[in-house]
C-alpha positions as CSV (number, residue, x, y, z in Angstrom):
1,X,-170.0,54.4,83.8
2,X,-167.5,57.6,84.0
3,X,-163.9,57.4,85.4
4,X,-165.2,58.8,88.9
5,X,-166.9,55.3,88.9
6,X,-164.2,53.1,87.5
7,X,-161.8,54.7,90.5
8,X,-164.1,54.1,93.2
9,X,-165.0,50.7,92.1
10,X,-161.3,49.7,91.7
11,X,-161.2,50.9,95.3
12,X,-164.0,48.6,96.4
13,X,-161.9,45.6,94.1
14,X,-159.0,46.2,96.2
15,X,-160.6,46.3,99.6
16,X,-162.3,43.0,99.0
17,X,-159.9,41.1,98.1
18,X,-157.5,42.9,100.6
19,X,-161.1,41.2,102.6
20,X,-160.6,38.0,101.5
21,X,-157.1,37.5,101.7
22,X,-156.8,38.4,105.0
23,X,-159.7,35.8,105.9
24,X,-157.2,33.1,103.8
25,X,-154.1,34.1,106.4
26,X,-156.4,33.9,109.4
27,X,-157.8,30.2,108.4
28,X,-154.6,29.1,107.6
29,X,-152.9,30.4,110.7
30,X,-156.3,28.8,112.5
31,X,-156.4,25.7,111.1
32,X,-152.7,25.0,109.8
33,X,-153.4,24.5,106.3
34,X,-150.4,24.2,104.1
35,X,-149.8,21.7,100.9
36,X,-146.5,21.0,102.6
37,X,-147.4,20.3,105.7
38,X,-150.0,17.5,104.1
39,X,-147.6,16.1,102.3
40,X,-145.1,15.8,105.0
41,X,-147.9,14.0,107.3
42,X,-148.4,11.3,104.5
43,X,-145.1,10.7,103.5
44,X,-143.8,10.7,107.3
45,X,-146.5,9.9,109.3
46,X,-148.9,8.2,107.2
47,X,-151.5,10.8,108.1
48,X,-154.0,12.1,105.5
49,X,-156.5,14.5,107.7
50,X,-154.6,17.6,106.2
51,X,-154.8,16.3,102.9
52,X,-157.8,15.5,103.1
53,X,-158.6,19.3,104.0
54,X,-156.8,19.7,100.6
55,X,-159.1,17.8,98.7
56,X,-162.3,19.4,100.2
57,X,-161.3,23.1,99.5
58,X,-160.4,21.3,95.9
59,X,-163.9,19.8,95.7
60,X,-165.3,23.0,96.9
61,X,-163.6,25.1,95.0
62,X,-164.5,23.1,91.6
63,X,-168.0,23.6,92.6
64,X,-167.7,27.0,93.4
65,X,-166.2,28.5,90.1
66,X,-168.1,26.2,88.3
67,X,-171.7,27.9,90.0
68,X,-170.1,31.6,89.1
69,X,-170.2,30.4,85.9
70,X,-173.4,28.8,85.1
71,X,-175.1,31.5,86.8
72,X,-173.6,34.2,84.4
73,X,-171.5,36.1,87.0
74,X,-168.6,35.6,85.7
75,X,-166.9,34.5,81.9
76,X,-164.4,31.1,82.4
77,X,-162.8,31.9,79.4
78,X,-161.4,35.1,80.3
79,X,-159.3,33.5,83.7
80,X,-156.0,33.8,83.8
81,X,-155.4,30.4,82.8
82,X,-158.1,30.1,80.0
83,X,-156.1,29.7,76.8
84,X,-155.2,26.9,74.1
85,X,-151.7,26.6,75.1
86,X,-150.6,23.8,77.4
87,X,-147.1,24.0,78.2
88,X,-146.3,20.8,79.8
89,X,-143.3,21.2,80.6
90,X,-143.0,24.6,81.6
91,X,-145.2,23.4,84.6
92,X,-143.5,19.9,84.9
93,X,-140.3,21.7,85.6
94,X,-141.5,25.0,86.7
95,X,-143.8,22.8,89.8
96,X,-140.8,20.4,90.5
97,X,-139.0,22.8,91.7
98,X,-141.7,24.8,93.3
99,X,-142.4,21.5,95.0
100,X,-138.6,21.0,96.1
101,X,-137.9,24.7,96.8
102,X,-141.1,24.9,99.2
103,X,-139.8,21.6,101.4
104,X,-136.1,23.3,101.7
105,X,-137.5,26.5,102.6
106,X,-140.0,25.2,105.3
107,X,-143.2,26.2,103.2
108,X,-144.8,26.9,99.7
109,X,-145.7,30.6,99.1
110,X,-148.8,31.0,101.3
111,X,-147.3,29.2,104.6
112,X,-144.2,31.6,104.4
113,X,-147.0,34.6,104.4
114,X,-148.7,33.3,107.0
115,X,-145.5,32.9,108.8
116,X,-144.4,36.2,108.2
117,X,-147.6,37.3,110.0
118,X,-146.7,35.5,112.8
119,X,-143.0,36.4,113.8
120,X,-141.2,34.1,111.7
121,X,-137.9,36.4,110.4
122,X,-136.6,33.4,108.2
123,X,-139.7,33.3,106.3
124,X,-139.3,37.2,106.2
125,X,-136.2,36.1,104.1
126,X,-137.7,33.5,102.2
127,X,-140.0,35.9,100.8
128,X,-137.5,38.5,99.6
129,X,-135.9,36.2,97.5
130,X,-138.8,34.0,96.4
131,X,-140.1,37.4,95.1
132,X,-136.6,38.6,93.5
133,X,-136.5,35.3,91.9
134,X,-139.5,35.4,90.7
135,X,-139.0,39.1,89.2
136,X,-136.0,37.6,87.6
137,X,-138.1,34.9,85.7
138,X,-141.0,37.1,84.9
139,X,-138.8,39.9,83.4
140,X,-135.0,39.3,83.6
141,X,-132.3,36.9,83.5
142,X,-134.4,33.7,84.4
143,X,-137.3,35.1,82.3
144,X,-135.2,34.7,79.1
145,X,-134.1,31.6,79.7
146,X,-138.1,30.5,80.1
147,X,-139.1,31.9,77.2
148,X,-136.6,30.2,75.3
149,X,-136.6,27.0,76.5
150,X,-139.3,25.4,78.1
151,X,-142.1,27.5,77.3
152,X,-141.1,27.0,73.5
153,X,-142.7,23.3,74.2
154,X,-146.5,23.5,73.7
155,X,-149.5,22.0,72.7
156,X,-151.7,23.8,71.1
157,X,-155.4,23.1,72.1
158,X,-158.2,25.4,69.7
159,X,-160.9,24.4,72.2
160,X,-158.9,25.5,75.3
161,X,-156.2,23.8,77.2
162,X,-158.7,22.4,80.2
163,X,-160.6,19.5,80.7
164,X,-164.1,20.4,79.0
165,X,-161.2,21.2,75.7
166,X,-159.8,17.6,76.1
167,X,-162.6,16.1,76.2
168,X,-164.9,17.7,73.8
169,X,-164.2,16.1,71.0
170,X,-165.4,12.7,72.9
171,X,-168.8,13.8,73.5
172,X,-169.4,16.7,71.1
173,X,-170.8,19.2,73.5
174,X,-169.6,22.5,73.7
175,X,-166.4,22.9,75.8
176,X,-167.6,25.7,78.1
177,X,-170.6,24.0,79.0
178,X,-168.6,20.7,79.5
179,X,-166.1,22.1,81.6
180,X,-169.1,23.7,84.0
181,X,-170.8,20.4,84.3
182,X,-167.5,18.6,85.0
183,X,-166.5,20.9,87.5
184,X,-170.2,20.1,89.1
185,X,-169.4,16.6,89.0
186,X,-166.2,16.2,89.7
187,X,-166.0,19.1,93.0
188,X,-169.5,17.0,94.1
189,X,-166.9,13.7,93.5
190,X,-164.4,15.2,95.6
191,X,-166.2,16.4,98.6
192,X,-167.9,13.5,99.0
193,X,-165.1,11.5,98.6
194,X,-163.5,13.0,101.9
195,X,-166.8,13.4,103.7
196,X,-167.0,9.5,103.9
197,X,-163.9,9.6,107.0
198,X,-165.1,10.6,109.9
199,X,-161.8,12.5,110.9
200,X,-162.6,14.6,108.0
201,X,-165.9,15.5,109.5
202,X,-164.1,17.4,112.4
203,X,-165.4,20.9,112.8
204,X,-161.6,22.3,112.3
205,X,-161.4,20.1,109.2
206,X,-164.3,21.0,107.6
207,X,-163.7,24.7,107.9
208,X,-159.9,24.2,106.7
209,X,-161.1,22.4,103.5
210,X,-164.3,24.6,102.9
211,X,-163.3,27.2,103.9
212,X,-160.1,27.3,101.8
213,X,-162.0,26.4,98.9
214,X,-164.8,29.2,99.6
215,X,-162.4,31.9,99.5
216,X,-160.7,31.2,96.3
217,X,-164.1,31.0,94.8
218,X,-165.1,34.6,96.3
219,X,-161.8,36.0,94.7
220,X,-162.9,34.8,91.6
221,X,-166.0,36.9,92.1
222,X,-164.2,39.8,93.1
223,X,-162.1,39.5,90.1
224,X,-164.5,38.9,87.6
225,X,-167.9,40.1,88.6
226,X,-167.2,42.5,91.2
227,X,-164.2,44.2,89.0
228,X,-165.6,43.4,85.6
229,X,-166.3,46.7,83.4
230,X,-168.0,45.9,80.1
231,X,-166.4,49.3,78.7
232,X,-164.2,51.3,80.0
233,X,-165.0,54.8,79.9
234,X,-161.5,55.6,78.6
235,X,-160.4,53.1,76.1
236,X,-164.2,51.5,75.1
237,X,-162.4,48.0,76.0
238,X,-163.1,44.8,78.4
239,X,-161.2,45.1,81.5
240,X,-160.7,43.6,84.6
241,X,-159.8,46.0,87.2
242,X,-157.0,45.8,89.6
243,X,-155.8,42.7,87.9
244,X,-151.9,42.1,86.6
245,X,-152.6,40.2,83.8
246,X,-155.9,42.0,82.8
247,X,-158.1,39.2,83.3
248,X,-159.8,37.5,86.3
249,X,-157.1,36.4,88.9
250,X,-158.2,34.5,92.4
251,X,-155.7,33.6,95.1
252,X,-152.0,33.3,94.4
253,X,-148.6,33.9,96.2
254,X,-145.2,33.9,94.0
255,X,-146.0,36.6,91.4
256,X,-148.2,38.7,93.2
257,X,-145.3,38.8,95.6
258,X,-142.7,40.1,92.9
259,X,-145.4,42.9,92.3
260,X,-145.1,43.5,96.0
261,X,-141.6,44.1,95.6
262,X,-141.6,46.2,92.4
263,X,-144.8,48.5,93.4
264,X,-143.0,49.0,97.4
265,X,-139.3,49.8,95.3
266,X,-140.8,51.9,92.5
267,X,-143.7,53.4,94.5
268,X,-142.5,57.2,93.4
269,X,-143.5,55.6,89.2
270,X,-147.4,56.6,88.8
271,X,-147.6,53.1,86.5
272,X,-146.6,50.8,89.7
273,X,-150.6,50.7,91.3
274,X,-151.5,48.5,94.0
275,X,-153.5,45.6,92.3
276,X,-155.2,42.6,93.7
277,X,-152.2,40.3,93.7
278,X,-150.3,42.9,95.7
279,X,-153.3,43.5,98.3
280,X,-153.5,39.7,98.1
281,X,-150.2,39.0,100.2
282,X,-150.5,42.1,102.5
283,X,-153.6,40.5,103.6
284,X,-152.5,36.9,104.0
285,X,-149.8,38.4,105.8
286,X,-152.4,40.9,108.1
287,X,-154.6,37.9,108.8
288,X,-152.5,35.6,110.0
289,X,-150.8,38.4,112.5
290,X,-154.0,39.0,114.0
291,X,-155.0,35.7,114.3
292,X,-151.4,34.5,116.2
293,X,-151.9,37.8,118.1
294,X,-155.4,36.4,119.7
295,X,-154.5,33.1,120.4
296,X,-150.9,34.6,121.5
297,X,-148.7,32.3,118.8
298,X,-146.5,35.2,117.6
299,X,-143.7,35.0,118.4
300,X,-140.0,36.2,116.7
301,X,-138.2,33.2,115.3
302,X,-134.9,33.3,113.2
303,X,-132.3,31.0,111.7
304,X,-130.4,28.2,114.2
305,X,-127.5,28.1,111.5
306,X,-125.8,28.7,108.6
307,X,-127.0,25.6,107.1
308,X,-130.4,26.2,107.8
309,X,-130.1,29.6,106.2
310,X,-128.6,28.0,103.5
311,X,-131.3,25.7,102.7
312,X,-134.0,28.4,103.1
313,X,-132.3,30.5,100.4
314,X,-131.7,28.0,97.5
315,X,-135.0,27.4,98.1
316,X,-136.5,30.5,97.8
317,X,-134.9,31.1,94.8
318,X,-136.7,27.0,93.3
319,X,-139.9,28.8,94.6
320,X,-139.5,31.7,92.7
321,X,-138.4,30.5,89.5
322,X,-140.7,27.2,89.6
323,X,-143.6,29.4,90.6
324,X,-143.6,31.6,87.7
325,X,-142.4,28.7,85.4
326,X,-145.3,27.2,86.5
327,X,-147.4,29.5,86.0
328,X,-148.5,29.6,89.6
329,X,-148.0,27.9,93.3
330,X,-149.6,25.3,95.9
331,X,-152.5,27.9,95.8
332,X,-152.3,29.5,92.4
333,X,-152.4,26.2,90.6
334,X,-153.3,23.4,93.3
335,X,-156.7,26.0,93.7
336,X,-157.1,28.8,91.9
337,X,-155.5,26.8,88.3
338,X,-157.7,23.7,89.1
339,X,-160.8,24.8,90.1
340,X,-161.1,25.6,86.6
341,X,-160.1,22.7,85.1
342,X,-156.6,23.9,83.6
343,X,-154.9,21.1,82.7
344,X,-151.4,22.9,83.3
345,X,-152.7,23.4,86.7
346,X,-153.5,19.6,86.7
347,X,-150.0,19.1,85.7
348,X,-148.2,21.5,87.7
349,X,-150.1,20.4,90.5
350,X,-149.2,17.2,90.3
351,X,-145.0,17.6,89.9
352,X,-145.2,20.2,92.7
353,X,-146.6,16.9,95.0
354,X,-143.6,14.8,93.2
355,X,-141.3,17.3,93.9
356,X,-141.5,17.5,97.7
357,X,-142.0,14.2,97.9
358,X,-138.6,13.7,96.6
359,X,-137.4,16.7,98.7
360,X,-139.0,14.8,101.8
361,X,-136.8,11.6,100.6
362,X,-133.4,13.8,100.4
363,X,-133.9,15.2,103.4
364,X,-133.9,11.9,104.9
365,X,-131.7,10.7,103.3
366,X,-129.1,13.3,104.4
367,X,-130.2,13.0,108.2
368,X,-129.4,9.1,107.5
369,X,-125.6,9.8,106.5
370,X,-125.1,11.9,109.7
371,X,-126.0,9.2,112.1
C-alpha cells in the first residue's frame, strides 16, 4: 500500500466514524438515552426501562466485539484498554467523580453533546470546561498529579487486565480465546436478561439498547479493521489510523473532547490532525441537531442562576478530570471499556453508578434543608 493509499483510507476512517457518531447523537436525541438519566429514574422513580436500555446495548455490545474478534476482523489485544495494568484506583476515583460531576452538570459526556446539538448553551459551557479539564489531566497541572498519585497504584496482570486474564488461570485456556467466549456468554446473558420484561420489548427500547450497543461495535470496526494497516508505507510499522492513542478506539466523549479543543486552538500546527475521537464529538453533536431539528425540539436554553451555573461548572471540571482518571466516561468505559471485558472498565463503571447515586442523594438532601 503507498502513502496515496494510506491518505485516502484515513479519509474514509474519518468519514465513517464521523458516520457513526452522528447516528450515536441522533438515537440518543431519539430515544433519550443517557446513563444519568437511568440512574436518576431508579433512584427517584423506581423506574428501570432506561436502564434496562443500558444493559441491552451492554449485552449487545459484548456480543458484538466479541464476533469481530472470532471472526479475525479485528485483534482484542491491541484496544485501547488491552494491557496488564489494572489501576484500581485511578478508575475508582477517576469514575466517582465522573459519576458526581455528570449529576451536577445535568449529564455525562455524551448527553451534554447531544444537548449541544439541540440548543442547550449551558451544556455548550459544560463542554468547554469538561474538555480544558480534561487537557489539564492528560497533559498539565491535573495530569501530574495523576501520574503521581493514583495511577502509581497498580496491579500488574501478565495475561491482561480483563476477564479472560482473571480468570485464566482457573480453567487453563488461553486468555484471548476465554475472553471471546465470555463475551459470547455473558452479552447472550445480558440481552436475554432484559428481553424477559415486556416494557423492554418496546420498539423505542429495543432500538435504544441495540442500537447503542451496535454502534460502538461498528466503531470498533472502523478502528480496527477498517483503519488497520499491517505496514505502513513510511515507517514499516502496525498502525491504526486516525486513532489518538495509536490503537483501536470505539466511542468516547471526555478526551476526544480535549483533542477537540487542542486541534480547533492549534489548527495553524501541521501535527494537530483531525482523528476519530475529534470527528467522534462533531458527529454526536451533528446528529443530535438534525434529529431535534425534525421533530422541532431545538430550542436555545441557558442558565436560570448563578447557582445553577455554579453547579454546572464544578462539575464539568469532576467530569474532566474523573474521565481521563478513569480512563474513560459513561460511554468510553460503561461500553466501549466493557464490551471488552476490561476490568478497569468494570470498575470504573461501577463507581461512576456509586458516584451519582450519591450525587442524586446530595441533591436531595440540599433541596430538604431549603424547605
Amino acid at each position: 500500500m503507498d502513502t496515496v493509499d494510506v491518505v485516502a483510507l484515513t479519509r474514509w476512517v474519518l468519514w465513517a466514524g464521523f458516520a457513526v457518531a452522528c447516528l450515536f447523537g441522533a438515537l440518543a436525541q431519539r430515544t433519550h438515552f443517557c446513563t444519568m438519566g437511568a440512574i436518576s429514574d431508579v433512584v427517584n422513580m423506581g423506574d428501570w426501562t432506561r436502564a434496562r436500555q443500558w444493559v441491552l446495548a451492554i449485552g449487545v455490545a459484548l456480543m458484538g466485539f466479541a464476533l469481530l474478534s472470532l471472526r479475525g476482523d479485528i485483534d482484542p489485544s491491541k484496544t485501547l484498554y488491552a494491557g496488564p495494568r489494572l489501576i484500581w484506583l485511578s478508575c475508582l476515583m477517576g469514575g466517582g467523580l465522573f459519576g458526581f460531576g455528570m449529576v451536577l452538570s445535568s449529564g455525562c459526556g455524551n448527553k451534554t453533546l447531544v444537548r449541544v446539538g439541540s440548543g442547550n448553551l449551558k451544556s455548550l459551557v459544560v463542554m468547554v470546561v469538561m474538555g480544558v479539564s480534561a487537557f489539564a489531566t492528560l497533559k498539565g497541572l491535573t495530569g501530574v498529579w495523576r501520574v503521581n498519585t493514583v495511577d502509581r497504584v497498580m496491579v500488574d496482570m501478565p495475561q491482561g487486565a480483563h476477564l479472560g486474564g482473571l480468570l485464566q488461570e482457573v480453567f487453563s485456556w488461553p486468555a484471548q480465546s476465554l475472553q471471546v467466549m465470555l463475551g459470547l456468554v455473558l452479552g447472550l446473558g445480558l440481552v436475554l436478561s432484559v428481553l424477559r420484561f415486556q416494557e423492554a420489548r418496546r420498539v423505542e427500547n429495543l432500538l435504544a439498547g441495540t442500537g447503542a450497543g451496535l454502534l460502538v461495535v461498528a466503531m470498533w470496526w472502523v478502528s480496527g479493521a477498517l483503519g488497520h494497516v499491517a505496514e505502513h508505507p513510511e515507517t514499516l510499522e502496525e498502525v491504526y489510523l486516525a486513532t489518538n492513542s495509536g490503537r483501536m478506539e470505539s466511542l468516547s466523549f471526555v478526551a476526544p473532547i480535549a483533542y477537540l479543543l487542542d486541534w480547533f486552538m492549534f489548527f495553524s500546527d501541521k501535527s494537530k490532525v483531525l482523528s476519530l475521537g475529534i470527528v467522534s464529538v462533531l458527529g454526536v453533536i451533528f446528529g443530535s441537531f438534525v434529529v431535534s431539528k425534525l421533530e422541532g425540539s431545538f430550542r436555545w436554553e441557558g442558565f436560570g442562576s448563578v447557582e445553577d451555573l455554579g453547579n454546572h461548572l464544578v462539575g464539568a471540571v469532576m467530569m474532566g478530570v474523573g474521565g481521563v482518571t478513569a480512563m474513560g466516561c459513561t460511554v468510553g468505559q460503561g461500553l466501549s471499556g466493557v464490551s471488552t471485558l476490561s476490568l478497569n472498565a468494570f470498575i470504573a463503571l461501577a463507581a461512576i453508578i456509586v458516584g451519582a447515586v450519591l450525587a442524586f442523594k446530595y441533591q436531595m438532601w440540599r433541596l430538604e434543608r431549603q424547605l
